[in-house]
C-alpha positions as CSV (number, residue, x, y, z in Angstrom):
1,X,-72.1,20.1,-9.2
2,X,-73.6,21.2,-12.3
3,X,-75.5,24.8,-12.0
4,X,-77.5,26.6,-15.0
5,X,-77.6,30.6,-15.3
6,X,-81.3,31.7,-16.4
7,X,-81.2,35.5,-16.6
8,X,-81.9,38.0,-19.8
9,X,-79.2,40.4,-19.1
10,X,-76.4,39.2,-21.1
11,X,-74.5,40.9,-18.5
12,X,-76.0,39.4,-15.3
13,X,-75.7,36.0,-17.2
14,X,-71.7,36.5,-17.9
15,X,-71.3,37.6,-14.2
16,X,-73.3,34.9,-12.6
17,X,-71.7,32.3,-15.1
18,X,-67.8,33.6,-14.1
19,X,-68.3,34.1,-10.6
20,X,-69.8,30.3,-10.0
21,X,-67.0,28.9,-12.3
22,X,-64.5,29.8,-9.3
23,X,-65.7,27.7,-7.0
24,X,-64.2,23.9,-7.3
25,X,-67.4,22.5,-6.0
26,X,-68.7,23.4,-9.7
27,X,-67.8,21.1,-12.4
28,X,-69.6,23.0,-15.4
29,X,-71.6,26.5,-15.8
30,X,-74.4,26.5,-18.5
31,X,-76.8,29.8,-19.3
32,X,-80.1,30.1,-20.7
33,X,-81.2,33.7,-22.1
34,X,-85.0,33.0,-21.0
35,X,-87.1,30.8,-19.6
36,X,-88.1,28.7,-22.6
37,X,-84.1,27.7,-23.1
38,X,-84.4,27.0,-19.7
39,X,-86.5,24.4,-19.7
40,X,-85.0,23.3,-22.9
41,X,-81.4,22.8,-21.4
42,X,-83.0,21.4,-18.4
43,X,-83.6,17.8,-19.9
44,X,-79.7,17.4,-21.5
45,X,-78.0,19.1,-18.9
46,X,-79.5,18.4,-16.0
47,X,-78.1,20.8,-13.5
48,X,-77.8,20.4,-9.6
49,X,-78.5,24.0,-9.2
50,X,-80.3,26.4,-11.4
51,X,-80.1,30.7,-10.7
52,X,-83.4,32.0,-11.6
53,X,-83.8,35.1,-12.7
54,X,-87.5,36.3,-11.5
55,X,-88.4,39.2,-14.4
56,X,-88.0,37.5,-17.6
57,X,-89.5,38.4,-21.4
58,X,-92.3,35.5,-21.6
59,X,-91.9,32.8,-18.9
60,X,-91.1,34.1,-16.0
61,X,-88.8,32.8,-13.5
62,X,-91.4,31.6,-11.0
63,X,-93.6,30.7,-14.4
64,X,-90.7,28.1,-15.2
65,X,-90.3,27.3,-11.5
66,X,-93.5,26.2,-11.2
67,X,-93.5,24.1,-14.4
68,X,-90.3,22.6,-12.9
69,X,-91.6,21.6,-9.7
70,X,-94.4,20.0,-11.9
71,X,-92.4,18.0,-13.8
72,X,-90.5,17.3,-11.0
73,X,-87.5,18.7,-11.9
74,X,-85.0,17.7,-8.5
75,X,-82.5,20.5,-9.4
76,X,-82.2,23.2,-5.9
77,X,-83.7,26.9,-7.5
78,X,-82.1,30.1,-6.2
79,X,-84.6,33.2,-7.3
80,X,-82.5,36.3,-8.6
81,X,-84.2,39.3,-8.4
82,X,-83.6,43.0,-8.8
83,X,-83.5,45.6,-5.5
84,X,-87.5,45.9,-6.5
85,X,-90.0,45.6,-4.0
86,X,-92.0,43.9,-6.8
87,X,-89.8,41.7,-7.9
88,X,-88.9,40.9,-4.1
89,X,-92.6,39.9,-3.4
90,X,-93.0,37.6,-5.8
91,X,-89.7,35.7,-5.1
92,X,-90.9,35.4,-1.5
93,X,-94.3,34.6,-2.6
94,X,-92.6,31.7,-4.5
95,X,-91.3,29.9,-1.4
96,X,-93.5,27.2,-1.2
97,X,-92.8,25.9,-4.8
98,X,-89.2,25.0,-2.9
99,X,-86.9,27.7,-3.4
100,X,-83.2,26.6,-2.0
101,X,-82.6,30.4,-1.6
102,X,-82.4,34.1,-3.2
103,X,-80.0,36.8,-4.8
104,X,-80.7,40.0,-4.6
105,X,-78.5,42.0,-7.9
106,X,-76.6,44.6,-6.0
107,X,-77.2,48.6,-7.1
108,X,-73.4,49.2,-6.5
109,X,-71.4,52.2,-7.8
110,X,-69.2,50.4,-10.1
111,X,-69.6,46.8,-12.0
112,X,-66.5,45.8,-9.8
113,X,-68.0,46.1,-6.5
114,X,-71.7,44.3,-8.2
115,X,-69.4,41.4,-8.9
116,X,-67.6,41.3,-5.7
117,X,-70.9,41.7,-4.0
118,X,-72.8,38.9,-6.2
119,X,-69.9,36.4,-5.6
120,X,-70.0,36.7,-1.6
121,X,-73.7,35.7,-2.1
122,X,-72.7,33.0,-4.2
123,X,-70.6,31.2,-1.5
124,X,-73.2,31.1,0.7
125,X,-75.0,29.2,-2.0
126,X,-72.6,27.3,-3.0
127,X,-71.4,26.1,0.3
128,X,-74.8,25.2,1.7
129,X,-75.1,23.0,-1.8
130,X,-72.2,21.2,-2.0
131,X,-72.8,20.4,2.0
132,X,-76.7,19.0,1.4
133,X,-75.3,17.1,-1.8
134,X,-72.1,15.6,-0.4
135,X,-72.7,15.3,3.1
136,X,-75.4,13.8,3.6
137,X,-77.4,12.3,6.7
138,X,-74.4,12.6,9.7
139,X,-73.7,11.1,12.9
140,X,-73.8,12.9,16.4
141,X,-73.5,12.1,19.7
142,X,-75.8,13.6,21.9
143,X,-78.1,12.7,24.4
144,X,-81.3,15.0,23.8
145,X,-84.9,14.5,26.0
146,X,-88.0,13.6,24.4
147,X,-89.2,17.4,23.3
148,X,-92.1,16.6,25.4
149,X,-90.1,16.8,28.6
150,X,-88.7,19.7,27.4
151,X,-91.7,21.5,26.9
152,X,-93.0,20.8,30.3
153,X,-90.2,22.5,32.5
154,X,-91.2,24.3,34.8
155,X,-88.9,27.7,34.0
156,X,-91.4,31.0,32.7
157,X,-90.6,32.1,29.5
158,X,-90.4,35.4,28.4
159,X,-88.9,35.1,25.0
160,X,-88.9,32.4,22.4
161,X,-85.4,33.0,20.0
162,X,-85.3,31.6,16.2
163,X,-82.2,31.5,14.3
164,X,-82.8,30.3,10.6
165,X,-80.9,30.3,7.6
166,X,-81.1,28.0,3.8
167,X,-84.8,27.0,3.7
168,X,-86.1,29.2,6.5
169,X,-88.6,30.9,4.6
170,X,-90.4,27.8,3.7
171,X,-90.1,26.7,7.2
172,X,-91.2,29.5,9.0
173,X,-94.6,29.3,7.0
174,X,-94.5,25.8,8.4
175,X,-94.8,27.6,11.9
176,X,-95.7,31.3,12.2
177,X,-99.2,30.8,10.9
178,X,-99.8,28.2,13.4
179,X,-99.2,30.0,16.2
180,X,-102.3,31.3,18.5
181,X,-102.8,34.7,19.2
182,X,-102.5,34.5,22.8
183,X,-99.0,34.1,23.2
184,X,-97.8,35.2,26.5
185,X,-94.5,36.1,24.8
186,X,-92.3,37.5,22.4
187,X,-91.0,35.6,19.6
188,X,-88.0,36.9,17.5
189,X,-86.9,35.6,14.7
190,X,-83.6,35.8,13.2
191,X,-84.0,34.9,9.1
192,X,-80.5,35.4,7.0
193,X,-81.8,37.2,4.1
194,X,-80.8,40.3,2.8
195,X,-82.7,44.1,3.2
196,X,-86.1,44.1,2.1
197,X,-86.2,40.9,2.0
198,X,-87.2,40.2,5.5
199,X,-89.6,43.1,5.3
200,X,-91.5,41.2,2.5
201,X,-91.2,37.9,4.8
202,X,-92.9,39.3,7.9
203,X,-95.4,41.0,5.6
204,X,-96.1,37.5,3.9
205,X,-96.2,35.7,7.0
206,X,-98.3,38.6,8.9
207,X,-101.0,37.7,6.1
208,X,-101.7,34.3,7.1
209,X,-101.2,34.3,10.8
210,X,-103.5,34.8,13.7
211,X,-100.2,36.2,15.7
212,X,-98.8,39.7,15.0
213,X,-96.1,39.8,12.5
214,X,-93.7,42.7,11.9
215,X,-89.9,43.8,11.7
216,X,-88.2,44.7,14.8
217,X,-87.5,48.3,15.0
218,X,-84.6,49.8,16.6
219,X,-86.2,51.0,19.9
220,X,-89.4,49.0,20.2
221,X,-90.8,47.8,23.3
222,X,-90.9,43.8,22.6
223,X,-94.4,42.4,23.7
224,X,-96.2,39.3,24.6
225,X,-98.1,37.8,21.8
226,X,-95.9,39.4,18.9
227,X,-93.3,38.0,16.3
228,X,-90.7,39.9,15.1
229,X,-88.1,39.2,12.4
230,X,-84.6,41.1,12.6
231,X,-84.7,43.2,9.4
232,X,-82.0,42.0,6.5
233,X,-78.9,44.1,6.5
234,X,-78.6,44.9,10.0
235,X,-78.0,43.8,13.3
236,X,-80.2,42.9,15.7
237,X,-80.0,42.9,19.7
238,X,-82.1,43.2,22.7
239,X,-81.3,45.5,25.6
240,X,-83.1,45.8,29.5
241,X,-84.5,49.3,30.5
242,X,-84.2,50.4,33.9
243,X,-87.8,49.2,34.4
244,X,-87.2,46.2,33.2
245,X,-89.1,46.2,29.9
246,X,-86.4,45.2,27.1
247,X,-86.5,47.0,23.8
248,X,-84.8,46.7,20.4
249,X,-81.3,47.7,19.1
250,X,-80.7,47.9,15.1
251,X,-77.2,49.0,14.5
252,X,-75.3,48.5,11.3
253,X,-72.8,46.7,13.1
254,X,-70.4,44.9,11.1
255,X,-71.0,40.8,9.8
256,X,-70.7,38.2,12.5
257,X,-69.9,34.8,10.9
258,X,-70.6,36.5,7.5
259,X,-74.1,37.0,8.7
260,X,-75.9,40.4,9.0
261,X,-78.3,39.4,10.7
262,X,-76.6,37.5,13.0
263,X,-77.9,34.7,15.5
264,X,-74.9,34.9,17.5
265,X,-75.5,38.6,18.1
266,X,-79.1,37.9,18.9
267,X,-78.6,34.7,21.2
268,X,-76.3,36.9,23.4
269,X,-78.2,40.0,23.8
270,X,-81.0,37.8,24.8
271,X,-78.7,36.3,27.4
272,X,-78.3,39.4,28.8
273,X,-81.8,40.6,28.1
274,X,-83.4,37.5,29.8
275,X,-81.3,35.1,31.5
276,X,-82.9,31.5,32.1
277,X,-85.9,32.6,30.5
278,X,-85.6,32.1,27.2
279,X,-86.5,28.8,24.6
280,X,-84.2,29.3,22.1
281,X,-84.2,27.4,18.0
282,X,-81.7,26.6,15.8
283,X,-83.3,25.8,12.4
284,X,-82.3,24.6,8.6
285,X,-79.1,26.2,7.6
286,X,-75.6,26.0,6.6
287,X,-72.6,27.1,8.8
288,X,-72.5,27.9,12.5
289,X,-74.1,30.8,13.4
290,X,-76.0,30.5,16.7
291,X,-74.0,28.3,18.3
292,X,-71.9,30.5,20.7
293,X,-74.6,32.2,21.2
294,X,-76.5,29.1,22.3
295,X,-73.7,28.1,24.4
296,X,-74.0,31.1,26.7
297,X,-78.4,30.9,26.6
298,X,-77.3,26.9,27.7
299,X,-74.7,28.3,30.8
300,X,-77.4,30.7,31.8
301,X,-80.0,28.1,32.0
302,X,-81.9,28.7,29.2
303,X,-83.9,26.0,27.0
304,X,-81.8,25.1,23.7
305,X,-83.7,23.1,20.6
306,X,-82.8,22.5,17.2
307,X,-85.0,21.5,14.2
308,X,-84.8,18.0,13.3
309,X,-82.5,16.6,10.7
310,X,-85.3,15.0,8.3
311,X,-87.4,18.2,8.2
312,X,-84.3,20.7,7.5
313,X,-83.4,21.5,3.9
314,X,-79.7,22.2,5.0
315,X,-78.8,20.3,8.4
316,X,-75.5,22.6,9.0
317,X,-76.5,24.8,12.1
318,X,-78.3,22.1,14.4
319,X,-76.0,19.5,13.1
320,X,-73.2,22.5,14.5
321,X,-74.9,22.9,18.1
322,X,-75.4,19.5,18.5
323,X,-71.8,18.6,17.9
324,X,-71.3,21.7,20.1
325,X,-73.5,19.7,23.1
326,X,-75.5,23.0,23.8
327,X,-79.0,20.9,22.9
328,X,-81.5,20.2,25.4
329,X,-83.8,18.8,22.9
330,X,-84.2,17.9,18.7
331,X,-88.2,18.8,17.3
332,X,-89.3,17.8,13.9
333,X,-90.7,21.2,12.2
334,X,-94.2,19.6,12.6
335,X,-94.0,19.7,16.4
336,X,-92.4,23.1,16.9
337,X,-95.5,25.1,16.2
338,X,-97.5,23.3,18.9
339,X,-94.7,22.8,21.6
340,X,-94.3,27.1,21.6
341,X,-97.5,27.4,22.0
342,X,-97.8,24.9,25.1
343,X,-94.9,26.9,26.8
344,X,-95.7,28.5,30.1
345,X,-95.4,32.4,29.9
């Protein structure tokens, strides 16, 4: 693949530009100091993958993505942005213009540990690329009921669980704000994006939805008609009182399948949490994070979807639990908003 470096630190650019030329899966490495140069290179180089950089001296980076996306430009955008809450919001603002994904420029102590930091994020992009280039539509075997049927069974539910990864952003706004307000329970949602991050999400989301939105905090009481998101940089469980009533755990618990937040970790405390009564969704994203986790919900009797493969940007994770066998049932995005909200609470 061919990927373009737009950033206006000569530094970032030099970082970005040797960290992505490690990676066999990219053929050549191009920079652009600003956006103009951007869109200049754009037309003669044409690059598979183009790092954004969001604050830039006259265009901006979600100025040029937007002229992109209006020209029509195919190439996948990942939105670099400083740790600044500003900066943060208007990357996440940009997600329906088609992001691929976002990079967050690390405040570490030294430029060593930046760089190590940068290029871990980088293999998650890279990765989830070079698999939604080269891979492809793929073939499973699995014999999933109509998501109709699905819906219908008779179990109660008492929490709906999201895992979501590349293109979840653009997807959840697919769902959340189509959700009534009179859920008769929780939904949590676990988004793989780093800190503040996920805060901006749920704020974003909270905006146009009917349904509560906020980040789970450690301790809180989950409650009917709510949707949480696991914050970025942590993980996330859920744990039963004595009374019953089943609360929040945030712990800085180390990376599960490089993820933090991890589905995994949620899927099983909601096991635990819940039994049989959960509905739980694996969405668009690369890897296999969820699975395991699905597998036990499965055991314990719990409902298992996945997002279909037309509607994800990245079909790695349902692609993974189907493979796996631990799907009762495959919904296209479209339909997932509408069969939550005819579940029985």
């Amino acid at each position: 693949m061919k990927v373009l470096v737009v950033d206006d630190s000569s530094l970032y650019r030099r970082i970005l530009a040797r960290g992505l030329a490690k990676f066999p899966a990219v053929a050549s490495v191009e920079t652009a100091r600003d956006g103009r140069s951007c869109l200049a290179k754009v037309d003669v180089f044409r690059p598979d993958l183009i790092t954004l950089d969001v604050e830039m001296p006259g265009l901006s980076g979600i100025e040029v993505l937007e002229r992109l996306r209006q020209q029509g430009n195919p190439a996948q955008v990942v939105l670099v942005t400083a740790l600044s809450r500003t900066q943060i919001e208007r990357a996440v603002g940009a997600t329906d213009l088609g992001v691929f994904g976002f990079i967050a420029k690390p405040g570490a102590d030294t430029p060593e540990q930046n760089e190590a930091i940068l290029h871990a994020e980088l293999i998650q992009v890279i990765s989830a690329l070079q698999f939604k280039l080269e891979v492809g539509r793929v073939l499973y075997d699995v014999s999933a009921p109509s998501v109709v049927s699905a819906a219908a069974a008779p179990v109660p539910v008492r929490l709906v669980a999201i895992g979501v990864s590349t293109g979840g952003p653009l997807a959840l706004t697919s769902i959340v704000p189509k959700l009534p307000a009179d859920l008769r329970f929780p939904i949590v949602i676990v988004q793989h994006m780093p800190e503040l991050f996920t805060t901006v999400l749920a704020e974003t989301l909270a905006a146009k939805s009917v349904v509560r939105v906020t980040e789970a905090v450690e301790g809180a009481v989950l409650e009917p008609g709510r949707v949480y998101l696991a914050p970025g940089g942590c993980q996330t469980e859920v744990r039963k009182a004595p009374g019953g009533r089943v609360f929040f755990r945030v712990t800085d618990e180390p990376a599960v399948n490089f993820c933090k937040p991890s589905v995994d970790i949620f899927f099983k405390s909601a096991t635990e949490a819940y039994g049989d009564a959960v509905v739980a969704v694996l969405m668009t994203g690369m890897g296999s994070d969820g699975v395991e986790g699905m597998r036990l919900l499965k055991n314990s009797g719990a409902r298992t979807w996945v997002q279909d493969e037309a509607s994800c940007t990245v079909f790695g994770m349902p692609m993974q639990a189907l493979r796996a066998g631990v799907v009762d049932a495959i919904v296209p995005l479209d339909r997932i908003p509408e069969t939550i909200a005819r579940l029985k609470g």
